[in-house]
C-alpha positions as CSV (number, residue, x, y, z in Angstrom):
1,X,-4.5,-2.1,-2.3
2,X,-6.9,-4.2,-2.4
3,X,-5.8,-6.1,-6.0
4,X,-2.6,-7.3,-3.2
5,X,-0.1,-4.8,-4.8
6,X,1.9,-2.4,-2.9
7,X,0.1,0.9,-2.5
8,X,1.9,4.0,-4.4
9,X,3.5,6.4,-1.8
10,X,2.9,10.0,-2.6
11,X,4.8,12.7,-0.3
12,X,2.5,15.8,1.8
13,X,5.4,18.5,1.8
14,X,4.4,21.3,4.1
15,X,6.3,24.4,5.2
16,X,10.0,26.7,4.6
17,X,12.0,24.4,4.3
18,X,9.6,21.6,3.0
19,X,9.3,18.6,6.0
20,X,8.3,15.4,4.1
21,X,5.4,13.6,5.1
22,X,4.6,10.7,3.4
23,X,1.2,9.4,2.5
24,X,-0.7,6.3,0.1
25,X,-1.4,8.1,-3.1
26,X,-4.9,7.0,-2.6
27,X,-5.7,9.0,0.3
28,X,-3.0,11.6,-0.3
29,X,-5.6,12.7,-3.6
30,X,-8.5,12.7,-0.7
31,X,-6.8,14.7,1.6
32,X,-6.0,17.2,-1.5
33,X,-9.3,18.3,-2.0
34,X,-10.3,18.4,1.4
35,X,-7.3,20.7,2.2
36,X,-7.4,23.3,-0.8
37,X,-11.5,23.1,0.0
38,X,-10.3,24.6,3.3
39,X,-7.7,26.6,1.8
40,X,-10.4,28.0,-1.1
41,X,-12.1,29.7,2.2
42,X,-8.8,30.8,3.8
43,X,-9.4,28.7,6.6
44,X,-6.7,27.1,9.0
45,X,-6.6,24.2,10.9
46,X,-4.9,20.8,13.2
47,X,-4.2,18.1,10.4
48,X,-3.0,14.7,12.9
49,X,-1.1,12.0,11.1
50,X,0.1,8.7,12.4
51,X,3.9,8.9,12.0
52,X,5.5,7.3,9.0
53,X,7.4,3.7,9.9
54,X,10.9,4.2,10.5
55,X,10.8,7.3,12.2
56,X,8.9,6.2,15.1
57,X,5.8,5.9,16.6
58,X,2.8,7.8,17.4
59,X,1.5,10.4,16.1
60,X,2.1,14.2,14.2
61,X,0.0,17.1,14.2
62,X,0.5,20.2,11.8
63,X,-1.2,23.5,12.0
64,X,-2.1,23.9,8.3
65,X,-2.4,27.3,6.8
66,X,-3.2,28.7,3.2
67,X,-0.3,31.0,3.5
68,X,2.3,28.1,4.5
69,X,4.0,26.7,1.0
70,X,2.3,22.9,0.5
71,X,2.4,20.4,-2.3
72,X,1.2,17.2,-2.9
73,X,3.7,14.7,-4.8
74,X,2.1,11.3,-6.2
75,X,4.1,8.7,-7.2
76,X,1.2,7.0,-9.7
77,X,0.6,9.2,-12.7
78,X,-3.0,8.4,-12.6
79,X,-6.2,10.5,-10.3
80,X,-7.9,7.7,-8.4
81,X,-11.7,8.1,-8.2
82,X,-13.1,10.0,-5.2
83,X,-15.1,8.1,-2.6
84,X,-17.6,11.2,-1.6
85,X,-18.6,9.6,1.8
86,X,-14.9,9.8,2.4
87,X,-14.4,13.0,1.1
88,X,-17.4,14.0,3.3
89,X,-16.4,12.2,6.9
90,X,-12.9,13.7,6.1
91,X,-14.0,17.5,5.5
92,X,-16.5,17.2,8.5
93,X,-13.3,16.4,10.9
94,X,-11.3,18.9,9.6
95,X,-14.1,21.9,10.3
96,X,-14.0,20.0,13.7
97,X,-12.2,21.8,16.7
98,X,-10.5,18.4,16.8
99,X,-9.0,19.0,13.2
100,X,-8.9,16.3,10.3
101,X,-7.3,12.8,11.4
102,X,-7.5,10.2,8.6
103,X,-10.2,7.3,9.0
104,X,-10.2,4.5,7.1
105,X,-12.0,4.7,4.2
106,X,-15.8,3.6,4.3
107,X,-17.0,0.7,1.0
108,X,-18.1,2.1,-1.8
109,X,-21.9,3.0,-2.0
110,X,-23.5,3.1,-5.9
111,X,-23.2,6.3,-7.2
112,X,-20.4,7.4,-4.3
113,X,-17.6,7.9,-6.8
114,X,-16.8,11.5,-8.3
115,X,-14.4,13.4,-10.5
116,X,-11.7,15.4,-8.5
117,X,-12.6,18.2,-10.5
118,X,-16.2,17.5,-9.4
119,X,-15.6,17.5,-5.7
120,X,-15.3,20.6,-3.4
């Protein structure tokens, strides 16, 4: 964060039974409404993920599909503001053939921030 606090860890569970994949709050809420735009259209696709410290290195890759049981688990109780350049260099990757990858997320521009229930 950039106020030097540790960021809040949210949890990506996806699948029967649930496999745990955890992600920053922060870009957990980004990925959210990227993925249920996707899911809105009944679309399917490659989601990569670095792999979380402590169980290895590298990388993951999941074949995400609107029929496969997901939730997103936050550990803050509060909806961070949506970066809409974000939002937008994150949904272009996942209508990629490459699929979505996360990318860091790109400053701020005036008038870039929206409501989550204004994005998507």
């Amino acid at each position: 964060m950039e106020d030097g606090r540790d960021a809040l860890m949210g949890n990506l569970l996806y699948g029967t039974p649930p496999t745990l994949h955890e992600i920053e709050d922060r870009l957990l809420a980004h990925l959210q409404v990227v993925i249920f735009s996707k899911f809105r259209r009944n679309e399917s696709f490659a989601f990569h993920l670095e792999a979380v410290p402590g169980r290895g290195t590298g990388r993951q890759s999941l074949w995400l599909n609107p029929t496969i049981p997901l939730q997103f688990a936050f550990s803050g109780s509060r909806a961070p503001e949506m970066n809409r350049e974000w939002l937008a260099v994150l949904l272009e990757q996942a209508n990629s053939a490459k699929g979505l990858r996360v990318v860091p997320e790109p400053v701020l521009a005036a008038g870039s921030i929206a409501r989550m229930d204004a994005v998507a």
